[in-house]
MISE-173124 format. One record per residue (C-alpha): residue in three letters; x, y, z. Coordinates in nm, 3 decimals. Each point is the difference from the previous one (the first is absolute). Layout:
BEGIN
code, east, north, up
ALA, X, Y, Z
...
***
This chain:
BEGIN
code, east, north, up
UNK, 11.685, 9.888, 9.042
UNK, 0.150, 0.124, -0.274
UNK, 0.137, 0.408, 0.018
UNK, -0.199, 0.087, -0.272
UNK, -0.285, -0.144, 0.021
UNK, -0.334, 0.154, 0.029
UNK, -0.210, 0.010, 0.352
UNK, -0.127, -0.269, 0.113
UNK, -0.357, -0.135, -0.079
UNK, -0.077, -0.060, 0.389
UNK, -0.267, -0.243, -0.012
UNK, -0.118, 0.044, 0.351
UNK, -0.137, -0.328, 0.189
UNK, -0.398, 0.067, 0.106
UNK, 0.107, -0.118, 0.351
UNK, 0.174, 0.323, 0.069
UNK, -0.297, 0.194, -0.082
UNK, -0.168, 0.180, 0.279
UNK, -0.340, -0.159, 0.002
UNK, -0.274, 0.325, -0.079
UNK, -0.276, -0.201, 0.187
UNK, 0.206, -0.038, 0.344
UNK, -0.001, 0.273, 0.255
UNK, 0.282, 0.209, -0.043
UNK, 0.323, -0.139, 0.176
UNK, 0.159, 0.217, 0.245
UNK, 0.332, 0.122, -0.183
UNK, 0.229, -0.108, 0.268
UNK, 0.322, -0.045, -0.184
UNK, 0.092, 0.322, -0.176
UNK, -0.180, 0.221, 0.279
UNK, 0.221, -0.180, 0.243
UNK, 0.292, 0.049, -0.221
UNK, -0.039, 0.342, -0.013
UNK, -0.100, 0.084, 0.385
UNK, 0.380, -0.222, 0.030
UNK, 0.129, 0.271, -0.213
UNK, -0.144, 0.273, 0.188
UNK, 0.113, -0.111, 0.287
UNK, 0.341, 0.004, -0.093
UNK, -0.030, 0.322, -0.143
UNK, -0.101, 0.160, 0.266
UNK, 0.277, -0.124, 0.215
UNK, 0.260, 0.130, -0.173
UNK, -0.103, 0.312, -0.034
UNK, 0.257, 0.205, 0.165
UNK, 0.237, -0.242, -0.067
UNK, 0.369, 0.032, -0.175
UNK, -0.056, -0.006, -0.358
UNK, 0.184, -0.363, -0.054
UNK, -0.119, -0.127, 0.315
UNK, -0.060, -0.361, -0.057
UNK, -0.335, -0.172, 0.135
UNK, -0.189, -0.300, -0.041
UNK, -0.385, -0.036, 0.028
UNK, -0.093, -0.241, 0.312
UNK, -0.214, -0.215, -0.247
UNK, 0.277, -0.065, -0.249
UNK, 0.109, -0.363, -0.052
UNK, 0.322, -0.172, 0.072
UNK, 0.261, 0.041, -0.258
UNK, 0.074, -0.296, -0.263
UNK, 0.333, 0.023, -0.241
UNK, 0.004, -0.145, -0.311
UNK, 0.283, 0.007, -0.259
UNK, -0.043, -0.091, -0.373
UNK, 0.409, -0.025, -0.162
UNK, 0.006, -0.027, -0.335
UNK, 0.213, 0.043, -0.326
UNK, -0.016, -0.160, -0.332
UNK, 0.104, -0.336, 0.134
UNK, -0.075, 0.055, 0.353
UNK, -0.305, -0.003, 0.198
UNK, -0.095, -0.049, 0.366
UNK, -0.288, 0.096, 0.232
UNK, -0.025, -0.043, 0.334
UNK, -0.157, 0.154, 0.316
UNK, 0.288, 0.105, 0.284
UNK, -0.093, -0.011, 0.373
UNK, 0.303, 0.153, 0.053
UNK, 0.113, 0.378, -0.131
UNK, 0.399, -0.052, 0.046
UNK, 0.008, -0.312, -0.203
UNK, -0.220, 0.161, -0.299
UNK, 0.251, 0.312, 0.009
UNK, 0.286, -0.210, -0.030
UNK, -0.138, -0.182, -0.242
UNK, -0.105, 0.327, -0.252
UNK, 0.395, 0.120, 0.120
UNK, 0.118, -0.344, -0.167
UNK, -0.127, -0.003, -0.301
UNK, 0.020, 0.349, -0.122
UNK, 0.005, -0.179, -0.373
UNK, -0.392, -0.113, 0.023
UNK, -0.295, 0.243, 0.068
UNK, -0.208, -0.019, 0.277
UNK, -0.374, 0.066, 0.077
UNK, 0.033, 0.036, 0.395
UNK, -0.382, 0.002, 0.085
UNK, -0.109, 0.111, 0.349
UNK, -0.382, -0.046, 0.119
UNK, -0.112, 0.160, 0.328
UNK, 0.180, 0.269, 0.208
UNK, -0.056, -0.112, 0.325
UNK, 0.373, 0.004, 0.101
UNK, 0.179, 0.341, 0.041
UNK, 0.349, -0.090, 0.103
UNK, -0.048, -0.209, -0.358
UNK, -0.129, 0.283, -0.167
UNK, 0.298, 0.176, 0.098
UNK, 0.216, -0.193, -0.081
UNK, -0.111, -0.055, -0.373
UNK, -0.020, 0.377, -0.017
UNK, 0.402, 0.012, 0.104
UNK, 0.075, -0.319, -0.200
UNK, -0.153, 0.187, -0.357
UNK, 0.104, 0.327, 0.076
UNK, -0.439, 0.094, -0.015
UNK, 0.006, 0.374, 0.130
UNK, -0.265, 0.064, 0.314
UNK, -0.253, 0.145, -0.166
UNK, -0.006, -0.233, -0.293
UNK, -0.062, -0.302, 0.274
UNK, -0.233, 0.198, 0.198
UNK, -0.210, 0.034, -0.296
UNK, 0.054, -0.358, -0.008
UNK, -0.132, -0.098, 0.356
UNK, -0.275, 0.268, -0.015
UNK, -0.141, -0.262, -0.267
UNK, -0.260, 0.291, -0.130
UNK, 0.188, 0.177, -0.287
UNK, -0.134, 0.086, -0.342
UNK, 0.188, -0.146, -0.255
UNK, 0.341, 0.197, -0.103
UNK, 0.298, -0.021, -0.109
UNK, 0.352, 0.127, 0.119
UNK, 0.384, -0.016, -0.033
UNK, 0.274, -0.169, 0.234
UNK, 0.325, -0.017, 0.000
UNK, -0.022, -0.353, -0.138
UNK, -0.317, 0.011, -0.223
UNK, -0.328, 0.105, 0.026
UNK, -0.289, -0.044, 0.322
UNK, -0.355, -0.071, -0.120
UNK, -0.275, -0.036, 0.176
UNK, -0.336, -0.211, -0.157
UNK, -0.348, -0.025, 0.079
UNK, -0.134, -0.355, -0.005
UNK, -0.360, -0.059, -0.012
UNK, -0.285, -0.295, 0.018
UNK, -0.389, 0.024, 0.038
UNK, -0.114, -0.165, 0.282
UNK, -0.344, -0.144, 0.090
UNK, -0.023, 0.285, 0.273
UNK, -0.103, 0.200, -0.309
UNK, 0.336, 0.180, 0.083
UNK, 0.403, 0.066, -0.189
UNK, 0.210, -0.167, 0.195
UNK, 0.345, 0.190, -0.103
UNK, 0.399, -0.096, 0.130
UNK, 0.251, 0.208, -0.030
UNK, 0.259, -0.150, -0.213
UNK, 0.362, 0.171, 0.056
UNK, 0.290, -0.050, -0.213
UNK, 0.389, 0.093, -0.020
UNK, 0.217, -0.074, -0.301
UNK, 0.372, -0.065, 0.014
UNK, 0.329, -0.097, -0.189
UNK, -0.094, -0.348, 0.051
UNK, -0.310, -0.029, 0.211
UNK, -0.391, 0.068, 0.071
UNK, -0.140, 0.098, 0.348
UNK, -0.321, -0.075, 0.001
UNK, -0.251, 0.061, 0.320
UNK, -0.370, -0.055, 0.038
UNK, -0.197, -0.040, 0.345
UNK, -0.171, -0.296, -0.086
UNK, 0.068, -0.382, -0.091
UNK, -0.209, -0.014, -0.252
UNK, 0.046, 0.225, -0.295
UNK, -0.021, -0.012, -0.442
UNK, 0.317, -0.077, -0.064
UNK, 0.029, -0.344, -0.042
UNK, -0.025, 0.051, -0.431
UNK, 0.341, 0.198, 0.049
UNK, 0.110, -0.334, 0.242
UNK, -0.105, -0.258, -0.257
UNK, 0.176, 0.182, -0.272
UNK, 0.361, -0.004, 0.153
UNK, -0.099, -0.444, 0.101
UNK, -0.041, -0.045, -0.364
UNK, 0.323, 0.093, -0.089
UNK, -0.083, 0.145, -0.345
UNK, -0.075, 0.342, 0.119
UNK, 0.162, 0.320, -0.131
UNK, 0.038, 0.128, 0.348
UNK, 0.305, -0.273, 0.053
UNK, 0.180, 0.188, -0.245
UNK, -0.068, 0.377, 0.066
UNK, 0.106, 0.223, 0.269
UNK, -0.201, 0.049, 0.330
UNK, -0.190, 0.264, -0.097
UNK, -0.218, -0.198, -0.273
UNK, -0.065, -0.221, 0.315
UNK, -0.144, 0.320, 0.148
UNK, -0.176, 0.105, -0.350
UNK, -0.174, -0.416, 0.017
UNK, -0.116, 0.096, 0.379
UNK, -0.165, 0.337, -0.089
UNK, -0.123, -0.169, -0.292
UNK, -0.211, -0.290, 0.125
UNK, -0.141, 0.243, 0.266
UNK, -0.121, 0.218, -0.247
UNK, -0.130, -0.344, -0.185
UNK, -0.154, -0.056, 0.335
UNK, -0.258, 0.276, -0.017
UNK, -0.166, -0.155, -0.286
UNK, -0.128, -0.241, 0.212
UNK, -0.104, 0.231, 0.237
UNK, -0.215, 0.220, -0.240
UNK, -0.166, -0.329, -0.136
UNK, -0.108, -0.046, 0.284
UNK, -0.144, 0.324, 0.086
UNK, -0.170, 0.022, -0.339
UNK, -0.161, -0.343, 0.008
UNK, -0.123, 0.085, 0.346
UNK, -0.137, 0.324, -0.127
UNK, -0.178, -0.208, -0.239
UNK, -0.187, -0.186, 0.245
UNK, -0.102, 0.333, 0.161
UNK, -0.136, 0.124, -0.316
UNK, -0.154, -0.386, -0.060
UNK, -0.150, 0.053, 0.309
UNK, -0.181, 0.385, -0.023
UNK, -0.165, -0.131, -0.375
UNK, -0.149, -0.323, 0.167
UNK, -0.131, 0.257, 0.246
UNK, 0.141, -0.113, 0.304
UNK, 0.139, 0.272, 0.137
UNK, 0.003, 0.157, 0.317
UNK, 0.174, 0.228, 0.228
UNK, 0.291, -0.326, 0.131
UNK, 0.064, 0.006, -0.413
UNK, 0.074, 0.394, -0.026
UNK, 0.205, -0.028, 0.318
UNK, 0.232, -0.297, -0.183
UNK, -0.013, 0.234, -0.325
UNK, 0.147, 0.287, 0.202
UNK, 0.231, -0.222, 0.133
UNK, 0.163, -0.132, -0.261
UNK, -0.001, 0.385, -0.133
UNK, 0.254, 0.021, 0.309
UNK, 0.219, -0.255, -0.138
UNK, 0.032, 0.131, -0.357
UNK, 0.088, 0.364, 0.161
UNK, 0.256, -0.211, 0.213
UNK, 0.119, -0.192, -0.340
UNK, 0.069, 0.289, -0.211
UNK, 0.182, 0.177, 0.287
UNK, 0.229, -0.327, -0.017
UNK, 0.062, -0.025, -0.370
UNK, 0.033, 0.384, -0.035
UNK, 0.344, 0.025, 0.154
UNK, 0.085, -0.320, -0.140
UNK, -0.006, 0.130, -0.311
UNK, 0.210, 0.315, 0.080
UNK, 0.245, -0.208, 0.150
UNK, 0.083, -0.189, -0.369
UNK, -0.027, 0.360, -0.168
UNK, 0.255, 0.097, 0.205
UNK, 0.240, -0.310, -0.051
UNK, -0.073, 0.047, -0.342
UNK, 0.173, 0.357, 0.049
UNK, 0.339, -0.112, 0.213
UNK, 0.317, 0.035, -0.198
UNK, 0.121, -0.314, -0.174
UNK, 0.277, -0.050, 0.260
UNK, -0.250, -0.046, 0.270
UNK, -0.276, -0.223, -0.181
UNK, 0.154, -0.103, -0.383
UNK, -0.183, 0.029, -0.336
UNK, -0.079, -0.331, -0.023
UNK, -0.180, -0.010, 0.301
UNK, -0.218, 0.309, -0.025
UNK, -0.120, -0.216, -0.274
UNK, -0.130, -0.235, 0.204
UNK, -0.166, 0.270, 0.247
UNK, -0.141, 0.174, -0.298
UNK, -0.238, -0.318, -0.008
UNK, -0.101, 0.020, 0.384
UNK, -0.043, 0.363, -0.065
UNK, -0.284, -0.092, -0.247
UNK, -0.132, -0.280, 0.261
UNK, -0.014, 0.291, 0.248
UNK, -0.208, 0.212, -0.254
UNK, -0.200, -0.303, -0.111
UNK, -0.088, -0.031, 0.385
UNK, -0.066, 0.357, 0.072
UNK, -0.254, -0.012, -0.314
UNK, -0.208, -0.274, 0.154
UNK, -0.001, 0.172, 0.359
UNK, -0.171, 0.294, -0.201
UNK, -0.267, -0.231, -0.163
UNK, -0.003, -0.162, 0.318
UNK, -0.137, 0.322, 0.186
UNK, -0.207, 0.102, -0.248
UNK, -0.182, -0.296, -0.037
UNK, -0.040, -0.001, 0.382
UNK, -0.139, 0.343, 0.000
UNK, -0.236, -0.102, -0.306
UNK, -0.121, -0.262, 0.275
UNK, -0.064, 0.220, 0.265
UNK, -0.210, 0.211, -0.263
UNK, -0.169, -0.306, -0.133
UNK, -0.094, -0.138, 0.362
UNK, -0.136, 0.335, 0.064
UNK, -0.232, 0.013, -0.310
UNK, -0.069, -0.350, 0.083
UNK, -0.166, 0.077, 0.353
UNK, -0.169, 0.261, -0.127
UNK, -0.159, -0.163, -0.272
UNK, -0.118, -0.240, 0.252
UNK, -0.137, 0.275, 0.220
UNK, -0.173, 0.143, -0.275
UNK, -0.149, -0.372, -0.093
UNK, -0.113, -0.034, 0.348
UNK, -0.141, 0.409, -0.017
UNK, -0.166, -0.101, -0.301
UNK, -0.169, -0.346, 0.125
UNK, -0.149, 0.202, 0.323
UNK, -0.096, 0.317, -0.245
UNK, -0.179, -0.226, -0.216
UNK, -0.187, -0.196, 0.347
UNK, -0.085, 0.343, 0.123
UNK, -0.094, 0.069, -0.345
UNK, -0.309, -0.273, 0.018
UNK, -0.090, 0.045, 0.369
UNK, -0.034, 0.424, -0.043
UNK, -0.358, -0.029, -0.200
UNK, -0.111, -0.338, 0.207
UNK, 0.050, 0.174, 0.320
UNK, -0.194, 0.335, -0.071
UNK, -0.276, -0.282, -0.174
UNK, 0.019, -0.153, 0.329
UNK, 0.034, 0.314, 0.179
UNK, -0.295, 0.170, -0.163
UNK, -0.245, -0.244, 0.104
UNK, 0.134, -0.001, 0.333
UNK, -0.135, 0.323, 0.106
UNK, -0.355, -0.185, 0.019
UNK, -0.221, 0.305, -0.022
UNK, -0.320, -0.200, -0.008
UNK, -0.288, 0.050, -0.234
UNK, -0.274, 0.016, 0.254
UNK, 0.029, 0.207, 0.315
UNK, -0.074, -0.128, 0.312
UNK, -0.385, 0.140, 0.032
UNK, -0.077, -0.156, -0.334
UNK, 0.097, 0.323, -0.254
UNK, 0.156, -0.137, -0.349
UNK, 0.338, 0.245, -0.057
UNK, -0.050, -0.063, -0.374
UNK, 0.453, 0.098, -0.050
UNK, 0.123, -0.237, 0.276
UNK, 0.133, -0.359, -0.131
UNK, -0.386, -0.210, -0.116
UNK, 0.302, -0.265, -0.065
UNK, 0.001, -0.116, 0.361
UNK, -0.269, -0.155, -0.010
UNK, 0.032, -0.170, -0.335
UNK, -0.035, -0.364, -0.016
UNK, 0.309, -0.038, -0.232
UNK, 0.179, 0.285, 0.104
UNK, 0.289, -0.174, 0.174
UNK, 0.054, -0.251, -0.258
UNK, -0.001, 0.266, -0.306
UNK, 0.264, 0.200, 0.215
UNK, 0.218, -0.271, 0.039
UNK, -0.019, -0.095, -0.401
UNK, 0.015, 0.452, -0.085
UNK, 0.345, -0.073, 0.245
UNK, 0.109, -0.267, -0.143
UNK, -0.079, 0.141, -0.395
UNK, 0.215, 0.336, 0.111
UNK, 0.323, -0.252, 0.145
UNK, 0.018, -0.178, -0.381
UNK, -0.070, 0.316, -0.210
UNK, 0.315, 0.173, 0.227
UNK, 0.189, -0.319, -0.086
UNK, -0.075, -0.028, -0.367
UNK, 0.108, 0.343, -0.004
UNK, 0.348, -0.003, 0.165
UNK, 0.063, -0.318, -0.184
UNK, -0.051, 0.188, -0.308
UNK, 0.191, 0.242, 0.101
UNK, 0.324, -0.200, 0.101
UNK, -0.030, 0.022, 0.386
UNK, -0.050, -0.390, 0.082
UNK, 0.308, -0.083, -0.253
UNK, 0.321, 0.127, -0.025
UNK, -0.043, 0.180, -0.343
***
């Protein structure tokens, strides 16, 4: 990935498209993620601000360290913390990416905190694994904090926290998962050909906040081709309540989105600002281009939401243009059956001609007793049913004109 470069394309694979037709999944992952983060929050409320403590769903920790200069590289994953420290203590010529996944290990925890001189607060934002993206100073370098995202096929934005402190010589790096979007920044150091062998730690840190900022691209493909297929969908008239229910859902996740890439994008305005000591010229440069990434991804989170809200107006108008097609098929059957039944009606009073001791009552109905009266009803109803339908097809009602 080159620095420069413009965002991504993100072609997004149909397979990790929510399927419109399919009942809507129950979004297990992020609402779990975020009753986890509740949970912790609530327990340390109360607590010493720098109090360190790890969620009881976190996973085990794994250590990897990336060593590299402009002749040197080596990767490897550590099972064990003393021999990695050593190791970073030795070689205080190379630069090291010391990577740590998971949090499940306190007395570890602690100990990296003491090793890299990370104040309490800064690693309890850390382990709290729910901040917004920010930046701030340390006595070595800077502390950022990162907001990784992915749309899942639980119609939800799966987000990790991605937490990073820069040094003389070094990058800490956590994350609470095994899995992240890194592995661009991973292949780019194996290659040997990068820039980032040959500049400081801190364009290590600018590559990292870079292809997670590349990394909502994909995301908001997603989300717009899936808002396609919703609008698809309402025009082929198959909509119904399940569809406004995904529509509103995926509303959700565009609120949730923009809340992400918001801060994210304060956080580079205000590298952009630190004096040259802390972050040089050279390397604003480099930020100046995620800042526009940031921008670029805050501009499709607006279209985004107001394309979803155009949907929720559109499925709207859509049911009630079908009502009103439906109101306008029974107006026009109760249309044809109002004169047949007062036809029918009228001769169903029966007031007979002749009254019962033979006297004629010359106003009462001489048609009951017709020979061809039935049969010249029936053709007088059936003449009134095509004139009413010659005239509402003349008049647009049996077409959509």
């Amino acid at each position: 990935m080159n620095s420069a470069a413009s965002p991504p394309s993100a072609a997004v694979p149909p397979s990790i498209l929510p399927d419109p037709e399919a009942e809507l999944p129950h979004p297990t992952g992020a609402l779990a993620d975020r009753d986890a983060t509740r949970q912790a929050h609530e327990q340390t409320v109360g607590q010493r601000p720098g109090t360190l403590m790890v969620r009881p769903d976190a996973l085990p920790p794994r250590l990897f360290l990336i060593s590299y200069s402009e002749s040197f590289f080596q990767e490897r994953e550590y099972f064990d913390y003393p021999a990695l420290r050593a190791f970073i203590q030795e070689h205080p010529e190379l630069k090291h990416w010391f990577d740590v996944r998971g949090y499940n290990n306190l007395p570890l925890m602690q100990q990296i905190q003491e090793d890299f001189r990370i104040h309490p607060l800064m690693m309890e934002d850390v382990l709290n694994d729910y901040q917004r993206a920010k930046v701030e100073e340390t006595e070595d370098g800077l502390f950022l904090v990162s907001r990784m995202t992915e749309f899942t096929a639980q119609l939800d934005i799966d987000d990790d926290q991605l937490s990073i402190f820069t040094g003389d010589n070094y990058i800490l790096s956590f994350q609470d998962d095994y899995e992240d979007c890194l592995e661009a920044v991973r292949q780019r150091l194996r290659s040997g050909r990068s820039s980032i062998l040959r500049r400081p730690p801190l364009y290590l840190a600018y590559a990292l906040t870079d292809v997670v900022l590349d990394h909502y691209y994909p995301t908001m493909a997603a989300i717009g081709d899936y808002i396609e297929k919703l609008e698809e969908r309402i025009f082929t008239g198959r909509s119904d309540r399940r569809l406004l229910n995904r529509i509103l859902h995926i509303k959700k996740d565009i609120v949730r989105f923009r809340r992400l890439v918001y801060p994210e994008r304060e956080k580079i305005a205000e590298i952009l600002r630190l004096p040259e000591e802390v972050v040089p010229e050279d390397i604003k440069t480099y930020f100046k281009d995620c800042y526009d990434h940031a921008i670029q991804a805050m501009d499709l989170a607006e279209s985004y939401r107001e394309s979803v809200s155009s949907l929720v107006d559109l499925f709207l108008s859509d049911q009630s243009n079908r009502m009103n097609e439906v109101m306008k098929v029974l107006t026009i059957i109760s249309s044809i059956f109002i004169p047949l039944s007062f036809v029918v009606g009228l001769y169903g009073m029966n007031f007979q001609r002749e009254a019962p001791d033979g006297h004629i009552n010359y106003l009462n109905m001489p048609e009951l007793y017709s020979p061809w009266g039935y049969p010249v009803l029936l053709t007088i109803l059936g003449l009134i049913v095509i004139c009413q339908l010659i005239y509402f097809y003349r008049k647009g009602w049996l077409t959509n004109r």
